[in-house]
PAZAPA-4460 file (N, C-alpha, C; in steps of 0.05 Angstrom, whole numbers, plus 32768, in hexadecimal, padded with zeros to 4 digits):
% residues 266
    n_x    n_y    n_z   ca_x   ca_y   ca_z    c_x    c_y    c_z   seq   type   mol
   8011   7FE8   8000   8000   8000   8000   8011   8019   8000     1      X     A
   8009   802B   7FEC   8018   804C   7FEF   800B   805D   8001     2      X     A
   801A   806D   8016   8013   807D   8027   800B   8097   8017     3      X     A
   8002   80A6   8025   7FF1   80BE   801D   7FF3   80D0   8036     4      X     A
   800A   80EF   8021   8017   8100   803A   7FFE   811C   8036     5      X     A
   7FF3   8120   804A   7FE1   8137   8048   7FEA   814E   805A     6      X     A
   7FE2   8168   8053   7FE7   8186   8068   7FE3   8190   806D     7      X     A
   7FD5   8198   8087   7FBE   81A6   808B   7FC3   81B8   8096     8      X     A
   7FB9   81D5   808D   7FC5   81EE   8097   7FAA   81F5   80AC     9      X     A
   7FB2   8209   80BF   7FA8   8210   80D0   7FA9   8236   80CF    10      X     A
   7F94   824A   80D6   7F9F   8269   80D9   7FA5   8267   80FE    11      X     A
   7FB7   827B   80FD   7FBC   8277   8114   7FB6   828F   8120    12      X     A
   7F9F   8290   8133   7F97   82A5   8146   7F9E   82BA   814C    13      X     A
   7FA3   82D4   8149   7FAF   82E4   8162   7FA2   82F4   816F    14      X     A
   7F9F   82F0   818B   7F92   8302   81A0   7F9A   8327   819F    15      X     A
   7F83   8330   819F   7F8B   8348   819C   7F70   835F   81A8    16      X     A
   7F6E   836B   81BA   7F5A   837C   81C2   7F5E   839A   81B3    17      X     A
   7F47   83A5   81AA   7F4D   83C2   819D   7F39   83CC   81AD    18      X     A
   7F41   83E8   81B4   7F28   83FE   81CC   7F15   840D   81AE    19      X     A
   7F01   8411   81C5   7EEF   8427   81AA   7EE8   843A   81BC    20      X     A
   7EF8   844B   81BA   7EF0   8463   81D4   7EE2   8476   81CC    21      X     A
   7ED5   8492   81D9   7EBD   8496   81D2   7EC7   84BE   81D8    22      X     A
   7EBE   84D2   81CD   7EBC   84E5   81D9   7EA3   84F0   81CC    23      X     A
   7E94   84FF   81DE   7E7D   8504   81DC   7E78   8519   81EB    24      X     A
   7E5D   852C   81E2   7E57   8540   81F5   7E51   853D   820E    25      X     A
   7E59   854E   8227   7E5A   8546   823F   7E3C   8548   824D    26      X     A
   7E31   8531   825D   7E15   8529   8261   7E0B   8519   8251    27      X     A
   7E1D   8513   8239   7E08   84FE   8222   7E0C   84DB   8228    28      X     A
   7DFD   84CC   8229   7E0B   84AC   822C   7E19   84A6   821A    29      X     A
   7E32   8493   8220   7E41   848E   81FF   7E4E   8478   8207    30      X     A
   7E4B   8462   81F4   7E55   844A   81E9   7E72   8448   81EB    31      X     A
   7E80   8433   81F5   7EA0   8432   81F5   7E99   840E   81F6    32      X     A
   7EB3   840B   81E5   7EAE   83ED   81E3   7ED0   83E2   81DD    33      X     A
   7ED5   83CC   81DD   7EED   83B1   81D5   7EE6   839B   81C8    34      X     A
   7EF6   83AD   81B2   7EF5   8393   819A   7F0C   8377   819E    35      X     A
   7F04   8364   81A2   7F16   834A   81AD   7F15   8336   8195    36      X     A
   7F29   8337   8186   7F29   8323   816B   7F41   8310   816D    37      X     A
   7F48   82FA   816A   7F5A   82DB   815F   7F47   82C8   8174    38      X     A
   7F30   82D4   817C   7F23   82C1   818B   7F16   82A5   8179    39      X     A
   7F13   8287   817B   7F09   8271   816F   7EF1   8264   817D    40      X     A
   7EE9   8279   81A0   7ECF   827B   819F   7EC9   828D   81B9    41      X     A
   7EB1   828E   81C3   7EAC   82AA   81D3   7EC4   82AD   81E6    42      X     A
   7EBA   82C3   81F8   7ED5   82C3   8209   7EC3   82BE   8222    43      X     A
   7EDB   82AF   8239   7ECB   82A9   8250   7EBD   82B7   8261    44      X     A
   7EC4   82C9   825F   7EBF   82DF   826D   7EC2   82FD   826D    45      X     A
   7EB3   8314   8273   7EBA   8336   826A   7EB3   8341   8282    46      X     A
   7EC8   8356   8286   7EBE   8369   8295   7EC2   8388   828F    47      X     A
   7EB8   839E   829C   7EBB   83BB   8299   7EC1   83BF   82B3    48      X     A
   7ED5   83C7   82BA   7EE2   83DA   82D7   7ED5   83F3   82C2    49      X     A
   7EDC   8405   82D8   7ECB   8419   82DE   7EE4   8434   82EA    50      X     A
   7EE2   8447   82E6   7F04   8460   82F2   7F05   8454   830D    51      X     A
   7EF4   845A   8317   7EFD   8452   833F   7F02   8435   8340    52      X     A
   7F07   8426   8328   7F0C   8409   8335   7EF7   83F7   8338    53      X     A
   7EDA   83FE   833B   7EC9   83EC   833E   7EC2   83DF   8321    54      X     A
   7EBB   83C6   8323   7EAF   83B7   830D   7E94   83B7   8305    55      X     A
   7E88   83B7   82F0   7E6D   83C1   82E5   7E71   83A6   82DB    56      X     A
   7E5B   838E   82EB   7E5F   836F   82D6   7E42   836A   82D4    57      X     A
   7E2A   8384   82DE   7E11   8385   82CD   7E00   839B   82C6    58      X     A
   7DEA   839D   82BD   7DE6   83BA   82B5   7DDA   83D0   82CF    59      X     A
   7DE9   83DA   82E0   7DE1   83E3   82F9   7DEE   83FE   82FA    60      X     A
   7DEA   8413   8305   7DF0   8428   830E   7DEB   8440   82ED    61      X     A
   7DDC   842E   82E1   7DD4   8444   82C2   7DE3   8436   82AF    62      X     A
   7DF8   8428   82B2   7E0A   841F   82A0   7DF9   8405   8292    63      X     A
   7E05   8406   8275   7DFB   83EB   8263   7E10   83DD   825B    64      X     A
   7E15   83C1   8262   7E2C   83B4   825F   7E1D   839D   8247    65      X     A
   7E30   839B   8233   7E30   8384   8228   7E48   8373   821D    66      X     A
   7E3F   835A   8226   7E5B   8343   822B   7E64   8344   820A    67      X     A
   7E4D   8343   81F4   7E4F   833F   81E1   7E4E   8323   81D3    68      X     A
   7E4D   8324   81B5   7E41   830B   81AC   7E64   82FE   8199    69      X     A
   7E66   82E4   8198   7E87   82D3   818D   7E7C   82D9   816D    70      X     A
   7E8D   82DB   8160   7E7D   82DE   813D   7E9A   82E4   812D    71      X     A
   7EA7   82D7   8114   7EBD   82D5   8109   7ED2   82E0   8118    72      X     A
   7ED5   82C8   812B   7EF3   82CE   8137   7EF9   82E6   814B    73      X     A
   7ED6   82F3   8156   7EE2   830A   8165   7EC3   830C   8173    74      X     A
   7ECA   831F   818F   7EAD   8326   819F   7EB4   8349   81A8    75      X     A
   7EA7   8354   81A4   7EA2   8371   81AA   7E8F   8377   81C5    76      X     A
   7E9D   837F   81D6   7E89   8384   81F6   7E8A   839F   81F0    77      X     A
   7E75   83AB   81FE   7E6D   83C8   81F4   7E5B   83D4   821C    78      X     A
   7E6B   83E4   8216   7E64   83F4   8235   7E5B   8406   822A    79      X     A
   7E39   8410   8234   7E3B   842D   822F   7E29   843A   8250    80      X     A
   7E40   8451   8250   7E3F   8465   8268   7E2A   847A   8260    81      X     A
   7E20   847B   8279   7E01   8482   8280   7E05   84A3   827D    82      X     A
   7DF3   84B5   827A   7DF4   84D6   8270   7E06   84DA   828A    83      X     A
   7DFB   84DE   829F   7E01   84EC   82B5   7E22   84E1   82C8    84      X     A
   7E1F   84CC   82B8   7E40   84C2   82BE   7E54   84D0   82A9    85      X     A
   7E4D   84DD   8291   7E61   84E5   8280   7E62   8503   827E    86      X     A
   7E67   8506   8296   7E6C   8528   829A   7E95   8534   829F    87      X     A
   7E9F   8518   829F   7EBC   851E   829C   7ECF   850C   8292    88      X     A
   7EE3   8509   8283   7EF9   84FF   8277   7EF8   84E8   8283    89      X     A
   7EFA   84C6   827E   7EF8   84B6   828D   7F07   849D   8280    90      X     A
   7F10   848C   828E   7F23   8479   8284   7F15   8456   8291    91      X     A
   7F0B   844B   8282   7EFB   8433   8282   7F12   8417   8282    92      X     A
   7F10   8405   8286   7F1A   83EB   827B   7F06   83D8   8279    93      X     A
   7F0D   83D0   8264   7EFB   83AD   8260   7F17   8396   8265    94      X     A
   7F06   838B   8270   7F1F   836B   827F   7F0F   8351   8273    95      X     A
   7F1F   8344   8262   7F15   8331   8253   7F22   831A   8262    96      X     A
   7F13   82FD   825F   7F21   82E4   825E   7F1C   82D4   8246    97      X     A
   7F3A   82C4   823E   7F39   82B7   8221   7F43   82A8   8230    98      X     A
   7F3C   828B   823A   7F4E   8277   823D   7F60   8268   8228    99      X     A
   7F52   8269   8212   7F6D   8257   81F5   7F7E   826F   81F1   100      X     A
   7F7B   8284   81FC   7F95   8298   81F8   7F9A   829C   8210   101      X     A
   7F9D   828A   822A   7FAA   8293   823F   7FA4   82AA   824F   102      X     A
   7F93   82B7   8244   7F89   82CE   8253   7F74   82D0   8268   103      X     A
   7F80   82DB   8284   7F6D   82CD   8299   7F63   82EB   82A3   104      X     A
   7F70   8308   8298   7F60   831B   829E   7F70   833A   8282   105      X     A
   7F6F   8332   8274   7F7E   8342   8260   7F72   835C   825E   106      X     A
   7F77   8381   8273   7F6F   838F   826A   7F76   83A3   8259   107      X     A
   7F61   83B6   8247   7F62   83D4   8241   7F5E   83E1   8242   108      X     A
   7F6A   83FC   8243   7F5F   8412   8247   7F48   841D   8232   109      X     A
   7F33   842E   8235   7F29   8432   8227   7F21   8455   8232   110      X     A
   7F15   8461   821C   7F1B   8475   8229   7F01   8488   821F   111      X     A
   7EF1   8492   8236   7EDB   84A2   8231   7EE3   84C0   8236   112      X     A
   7EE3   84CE   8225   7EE5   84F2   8222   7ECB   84F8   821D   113      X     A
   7ECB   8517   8228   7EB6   8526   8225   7EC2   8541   8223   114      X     A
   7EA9   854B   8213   7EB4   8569   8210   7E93   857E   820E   115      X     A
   7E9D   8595   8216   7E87   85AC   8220   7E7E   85B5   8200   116      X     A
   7E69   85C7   8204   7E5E   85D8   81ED   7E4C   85F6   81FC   117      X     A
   7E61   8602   81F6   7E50   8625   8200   7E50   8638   81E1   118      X     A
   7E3F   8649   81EC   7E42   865F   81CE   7E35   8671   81DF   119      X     A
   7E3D   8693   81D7   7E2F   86A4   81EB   7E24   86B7   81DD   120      X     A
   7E09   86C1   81E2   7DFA   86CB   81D0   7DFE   86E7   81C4   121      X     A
   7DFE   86EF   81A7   7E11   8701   81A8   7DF5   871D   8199   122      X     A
   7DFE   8735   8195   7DE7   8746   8184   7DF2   8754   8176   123      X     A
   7DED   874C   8166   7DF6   8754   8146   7DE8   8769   8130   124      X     A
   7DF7   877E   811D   7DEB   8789   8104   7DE7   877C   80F3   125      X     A
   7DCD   8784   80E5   7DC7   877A   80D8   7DCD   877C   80AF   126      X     A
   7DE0   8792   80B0   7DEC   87A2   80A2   7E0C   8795   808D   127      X     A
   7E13   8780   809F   7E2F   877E   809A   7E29   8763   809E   128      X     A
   7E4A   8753   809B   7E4B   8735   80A8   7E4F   872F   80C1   129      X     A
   7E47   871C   80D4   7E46   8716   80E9   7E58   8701   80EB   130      X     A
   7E58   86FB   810A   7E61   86E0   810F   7E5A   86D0   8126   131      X     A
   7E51   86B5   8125   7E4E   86A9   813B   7E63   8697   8147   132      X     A
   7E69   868E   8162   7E7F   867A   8171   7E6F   8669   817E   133      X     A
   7E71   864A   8176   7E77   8639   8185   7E8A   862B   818C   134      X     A
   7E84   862A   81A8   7EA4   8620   81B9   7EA4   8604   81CD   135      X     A
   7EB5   85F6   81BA   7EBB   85E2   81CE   7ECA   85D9   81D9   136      X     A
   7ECB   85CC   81ED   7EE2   85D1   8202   7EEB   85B2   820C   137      X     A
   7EF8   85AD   8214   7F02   8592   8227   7F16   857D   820F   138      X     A
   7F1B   858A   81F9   7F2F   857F   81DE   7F46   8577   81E4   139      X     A
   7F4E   855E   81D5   7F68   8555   81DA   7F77   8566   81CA   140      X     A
   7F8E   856F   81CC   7FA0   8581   81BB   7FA1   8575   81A2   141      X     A
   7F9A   8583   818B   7FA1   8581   8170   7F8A   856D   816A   142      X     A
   7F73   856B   817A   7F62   8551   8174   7F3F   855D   816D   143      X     A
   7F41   8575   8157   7F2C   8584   8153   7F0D   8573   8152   144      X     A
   7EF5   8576   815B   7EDC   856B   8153   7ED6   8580   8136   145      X     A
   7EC3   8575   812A   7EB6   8579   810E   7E9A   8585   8124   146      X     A
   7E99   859E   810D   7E89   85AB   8129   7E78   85B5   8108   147      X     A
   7E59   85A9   8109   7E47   85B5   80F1   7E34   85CD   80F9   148      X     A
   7E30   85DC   80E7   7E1B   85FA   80F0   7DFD   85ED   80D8   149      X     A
   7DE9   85FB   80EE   7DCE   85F2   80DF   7DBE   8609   80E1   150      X     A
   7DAF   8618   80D5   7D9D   8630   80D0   7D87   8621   80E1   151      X     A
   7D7B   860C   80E0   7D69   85FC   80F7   7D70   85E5   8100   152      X     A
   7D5E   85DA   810F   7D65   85C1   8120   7D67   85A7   8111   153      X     A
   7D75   8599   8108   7D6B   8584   80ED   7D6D   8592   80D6   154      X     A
   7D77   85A5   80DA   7D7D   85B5   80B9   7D8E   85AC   80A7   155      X     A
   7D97   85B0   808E   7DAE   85AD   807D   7DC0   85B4   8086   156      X     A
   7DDD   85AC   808B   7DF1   85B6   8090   7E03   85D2   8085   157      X     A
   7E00   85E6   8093   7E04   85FF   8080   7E26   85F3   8078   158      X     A
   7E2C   8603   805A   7E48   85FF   8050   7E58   861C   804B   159      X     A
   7E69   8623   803F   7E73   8635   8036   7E6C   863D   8020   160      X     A
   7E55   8655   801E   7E4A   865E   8003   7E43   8684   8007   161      X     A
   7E38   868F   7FF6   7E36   86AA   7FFA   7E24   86AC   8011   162      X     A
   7E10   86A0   801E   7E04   86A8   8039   7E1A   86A4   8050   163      X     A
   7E25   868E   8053   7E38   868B   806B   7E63   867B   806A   164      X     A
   7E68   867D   807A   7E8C   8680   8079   7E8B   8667   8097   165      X     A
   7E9B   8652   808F   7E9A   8645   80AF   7EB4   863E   80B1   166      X     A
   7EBF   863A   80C6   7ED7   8637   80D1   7EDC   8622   80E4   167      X     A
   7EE2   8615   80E1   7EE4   85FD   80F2   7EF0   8601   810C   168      X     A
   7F0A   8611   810C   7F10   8614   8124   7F29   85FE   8137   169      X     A
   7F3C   8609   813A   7F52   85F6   8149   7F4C   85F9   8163   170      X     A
   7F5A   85D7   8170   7F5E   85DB   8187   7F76   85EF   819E   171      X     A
   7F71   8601   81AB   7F84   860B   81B8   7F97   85FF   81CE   172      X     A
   7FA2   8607   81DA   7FAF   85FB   81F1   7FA3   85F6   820B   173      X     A
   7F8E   8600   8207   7F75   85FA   8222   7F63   85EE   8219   174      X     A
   7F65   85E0   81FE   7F57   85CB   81FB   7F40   85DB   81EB   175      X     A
   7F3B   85EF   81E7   7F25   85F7   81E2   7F21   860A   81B9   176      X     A
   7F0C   85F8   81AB   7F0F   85FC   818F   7EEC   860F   8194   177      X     A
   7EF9   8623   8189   7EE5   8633   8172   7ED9   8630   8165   178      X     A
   7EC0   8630   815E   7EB5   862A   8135   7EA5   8648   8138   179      X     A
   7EAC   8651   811F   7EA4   866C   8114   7E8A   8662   8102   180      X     A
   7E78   866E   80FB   7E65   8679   80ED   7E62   868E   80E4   181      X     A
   7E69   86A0   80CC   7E6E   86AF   80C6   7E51   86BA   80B9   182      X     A
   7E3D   86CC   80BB   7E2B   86C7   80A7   7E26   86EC   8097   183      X     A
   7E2A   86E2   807E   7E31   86F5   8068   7E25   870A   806F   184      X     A
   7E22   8725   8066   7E16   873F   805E   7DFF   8738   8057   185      X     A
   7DF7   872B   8038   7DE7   8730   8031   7DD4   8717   803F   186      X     A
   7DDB   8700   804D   7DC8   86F4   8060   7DB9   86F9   8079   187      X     A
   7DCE   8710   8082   7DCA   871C   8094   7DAF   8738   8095   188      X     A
   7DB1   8740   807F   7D99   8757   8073   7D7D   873D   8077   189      X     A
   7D88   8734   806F   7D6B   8723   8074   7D5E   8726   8092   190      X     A
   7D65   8727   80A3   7D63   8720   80BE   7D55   874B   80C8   191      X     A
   7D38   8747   80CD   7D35   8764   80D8   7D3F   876A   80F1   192      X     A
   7D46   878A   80F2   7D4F   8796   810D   7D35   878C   8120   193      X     A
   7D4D   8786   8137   7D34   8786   8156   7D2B   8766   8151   194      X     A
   7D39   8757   813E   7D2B   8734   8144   7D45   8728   814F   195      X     A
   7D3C   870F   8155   7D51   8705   8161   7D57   86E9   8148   196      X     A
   7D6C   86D9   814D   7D6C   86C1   813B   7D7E   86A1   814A   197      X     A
   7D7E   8691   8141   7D86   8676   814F   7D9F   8665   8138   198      X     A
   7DAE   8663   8138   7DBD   8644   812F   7DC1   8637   8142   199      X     A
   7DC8   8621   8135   7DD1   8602   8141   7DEF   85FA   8137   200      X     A
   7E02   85FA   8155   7E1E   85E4   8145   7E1C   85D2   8159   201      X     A
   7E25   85B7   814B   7E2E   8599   8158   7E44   859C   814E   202      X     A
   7E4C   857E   8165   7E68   857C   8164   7E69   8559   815B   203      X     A
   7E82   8556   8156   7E83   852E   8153   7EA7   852D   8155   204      X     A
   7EB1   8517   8161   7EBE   851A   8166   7ED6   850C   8154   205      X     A
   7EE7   8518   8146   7EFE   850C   8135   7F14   84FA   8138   206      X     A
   7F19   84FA   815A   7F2C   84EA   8163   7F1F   84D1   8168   207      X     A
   7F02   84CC   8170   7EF6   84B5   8170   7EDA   84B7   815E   208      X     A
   7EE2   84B3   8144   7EC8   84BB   812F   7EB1   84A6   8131   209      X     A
   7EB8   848D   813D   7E9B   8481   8143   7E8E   8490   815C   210      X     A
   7E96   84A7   8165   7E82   84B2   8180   7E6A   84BD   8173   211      X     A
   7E53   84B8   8184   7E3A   84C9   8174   7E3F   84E9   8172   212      X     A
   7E2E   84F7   815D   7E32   8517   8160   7E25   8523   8177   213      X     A
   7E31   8533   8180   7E16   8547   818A   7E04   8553   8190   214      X     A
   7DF4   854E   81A6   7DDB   8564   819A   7DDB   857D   8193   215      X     A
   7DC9   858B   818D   7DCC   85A9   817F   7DCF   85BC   8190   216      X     A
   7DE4   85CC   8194   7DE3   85E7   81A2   7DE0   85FE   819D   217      X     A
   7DC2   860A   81A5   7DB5   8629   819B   7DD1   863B   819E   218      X     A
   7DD2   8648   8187   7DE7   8661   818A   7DD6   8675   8180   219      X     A
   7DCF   868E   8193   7DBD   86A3   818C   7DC7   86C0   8189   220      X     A
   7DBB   86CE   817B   7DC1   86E6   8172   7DA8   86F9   8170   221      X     A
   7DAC   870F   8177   7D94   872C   8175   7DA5   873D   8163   222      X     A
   7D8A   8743   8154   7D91   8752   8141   7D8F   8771   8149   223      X     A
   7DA1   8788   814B   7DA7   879A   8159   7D9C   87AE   813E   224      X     A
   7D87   87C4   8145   7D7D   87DC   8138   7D8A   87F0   813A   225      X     A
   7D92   8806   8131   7DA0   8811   812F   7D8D   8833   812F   226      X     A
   7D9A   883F   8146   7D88   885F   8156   7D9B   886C   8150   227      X     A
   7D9A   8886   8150   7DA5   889F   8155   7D91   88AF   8167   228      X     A
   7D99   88B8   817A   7D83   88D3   8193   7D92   88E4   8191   229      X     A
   7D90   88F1   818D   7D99   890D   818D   7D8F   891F   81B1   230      X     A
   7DA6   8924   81C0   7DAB   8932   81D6   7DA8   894B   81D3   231      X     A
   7D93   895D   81DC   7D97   897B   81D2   7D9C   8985   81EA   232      X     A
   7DA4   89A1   81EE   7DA1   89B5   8202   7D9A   89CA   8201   233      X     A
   7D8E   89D0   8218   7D8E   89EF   8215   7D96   8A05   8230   234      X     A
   7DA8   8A20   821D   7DB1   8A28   8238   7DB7   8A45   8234   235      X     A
   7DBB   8A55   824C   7DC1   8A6E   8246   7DD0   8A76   822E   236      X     A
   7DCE   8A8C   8224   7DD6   8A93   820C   7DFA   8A98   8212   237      X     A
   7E0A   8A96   8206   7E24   8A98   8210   7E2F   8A80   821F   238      X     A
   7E23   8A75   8222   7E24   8A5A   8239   7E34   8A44   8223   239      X     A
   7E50   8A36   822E   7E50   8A1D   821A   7E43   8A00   8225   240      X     A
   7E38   89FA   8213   7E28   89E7   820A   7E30   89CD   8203   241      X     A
   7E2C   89AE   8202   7E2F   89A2   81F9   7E16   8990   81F6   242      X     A
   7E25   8987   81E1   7E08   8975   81CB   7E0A   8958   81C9   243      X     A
   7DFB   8945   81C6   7E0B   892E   81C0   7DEE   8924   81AD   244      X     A
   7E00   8902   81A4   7DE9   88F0   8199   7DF1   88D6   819C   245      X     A
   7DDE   88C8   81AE   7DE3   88B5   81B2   7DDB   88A5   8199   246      X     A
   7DF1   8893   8198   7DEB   8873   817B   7DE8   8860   8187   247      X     A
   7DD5   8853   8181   7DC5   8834   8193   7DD2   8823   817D   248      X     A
   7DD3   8805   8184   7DD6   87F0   816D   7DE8   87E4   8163   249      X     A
   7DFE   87EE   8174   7E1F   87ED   816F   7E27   87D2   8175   250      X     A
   7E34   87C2   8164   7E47   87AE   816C   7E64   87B3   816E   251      X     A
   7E72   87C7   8167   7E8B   87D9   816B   7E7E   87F5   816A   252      X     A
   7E9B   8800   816E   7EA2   881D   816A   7E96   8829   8150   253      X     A
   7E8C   8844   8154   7E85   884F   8134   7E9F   8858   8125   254      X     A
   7EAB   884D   8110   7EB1   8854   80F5   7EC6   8871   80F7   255      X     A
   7EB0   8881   80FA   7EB6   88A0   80EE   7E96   88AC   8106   256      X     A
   7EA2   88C6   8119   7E8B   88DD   8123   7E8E   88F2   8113   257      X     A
   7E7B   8902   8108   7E87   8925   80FF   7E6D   8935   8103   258      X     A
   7E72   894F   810B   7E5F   8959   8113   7E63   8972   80FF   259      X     A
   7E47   897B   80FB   7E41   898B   80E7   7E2F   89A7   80F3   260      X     A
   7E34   89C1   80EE   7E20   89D8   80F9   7E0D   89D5   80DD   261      X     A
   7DFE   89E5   80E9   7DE4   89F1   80D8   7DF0   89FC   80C4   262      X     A
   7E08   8A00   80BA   7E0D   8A11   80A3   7E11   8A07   8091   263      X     A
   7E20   89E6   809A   7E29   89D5   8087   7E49   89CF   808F   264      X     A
   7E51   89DE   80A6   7E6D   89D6   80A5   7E74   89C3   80B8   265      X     A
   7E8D   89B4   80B5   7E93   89A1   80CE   7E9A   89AC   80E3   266      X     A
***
């Protein structure tokens, strides 16, 4: 009888945890999870520590834990932290067990950020171009969010066209990025003296682009009318006098004053 040489190849596993960390606006709940792949079937066991050290191993104190489901060679556990817990910068671990990879508590860091959103209401002419600021704050250096402007709530995303100018805005050294809204002259005529008006900017975050966006933050503006009163006096004859006129409506300094007599001269 002739023997018969056969060879059977095998892939060979490698254990490997990846974080999915999260930054999000501060008060919002947000998802952080560990991706665990060279697995050949579930893992024995998951956990989520918690910053102070305590373990979250069910859904208690607001928190939603999931162990996750085994599916081509990998299981994804997904923590997500409750609104009122994500009011500051926070550092999570998930602690896995893989027994065919020797792993009896393998952790990582994972890492939940948050960041603020203010804008302060400003009153504007209606004459010229304006500008609005939204500001956010709590940024990793050099790690800008994509910050969108909306004319309403669910609106189209305004772009750069003859109504408006946007600016994205860098992070500073205090962590804190700008977005400009610039809105034109002639969009601005639109808008009557003595009303007031509303946009919307969100934020989403670029250092962790699976974080959800934002909700919308009102940035408001009054539209400022524009007075002249005239101050008169009256006084003994020979007497000096002064006159004035007050200008209402101002977002700066006036330009140019000149004052004129009855005759025509300055």
């Amino acid at each position: 009888s002739s023997g018969i040489n056969a060879e059977y190849g095998a892939d060979v596993l490698t254990f490997g945890v990846t974080p999915k960390s999260s930054e999000v606006l501060n008060g919002t709940s947000a998802p952080i999870s560990c991706v665990v792949t060279g697995l050949s079937k579930a893992l024995e066991s998951v956990k989520w520590e918690k910053p102070d050290g305590g373990f979250i191993t069910s859904n208690t104190d607001g928190y939603t834990f999931e162990a996750g489901n085994f599916g081509s060679n990998s299981q994804t556990t997904v923590l997500t932290i409750p609104a009122n817990k994500s009011n500051v910068d926070a550092t999570y671990k998930c602690v896995v067990q893989s027994n065919e990879h020797a792993k009896t508590a393998d952790e990582t860091n994972v890492q939940a950020k948050v960041f603020t959103m203010t804008s302060t209401p400003k009153s504007e002419a209606n004459q010229v171009e304006q500008t609005l600021t939204c500001t956010i704050s709590g940024l990793d250096d050099s790690e800008e969010v994509t910050v969108t402007w909306k004319e309403t709530s669910g609106g189209t995303p305004l772009v750069d066209d003859t109504n408006y100018g946007i600016e994205q805005g860098s992070v500073s050294s205090t962590g804190t990025q700008n977005s400009i809204l610039t809105i034109k002259a002639d969009k601005m005529k639109t808008y009557s003296t003595g009303s007031s008006f509303t946009y919307k900017c969100s934020a989403k975050s670029s250092q962790y682009p699976e974080s959800a966006e934002s909700t919308e933050l009102d940035v408001e503006a009054n539209v400022l009318t524009f007075g002249v009163e005239a101050v008169s006096k009256e006084v003994l004859v020979g007497s000096d006098s002064t006159i004035s006129c007050n200008v209402t409506g101002l977002t700066k300094a006036l330009d140019f004053v000149d004052w004129e007599t009855s005759s025509g001269t300055d």
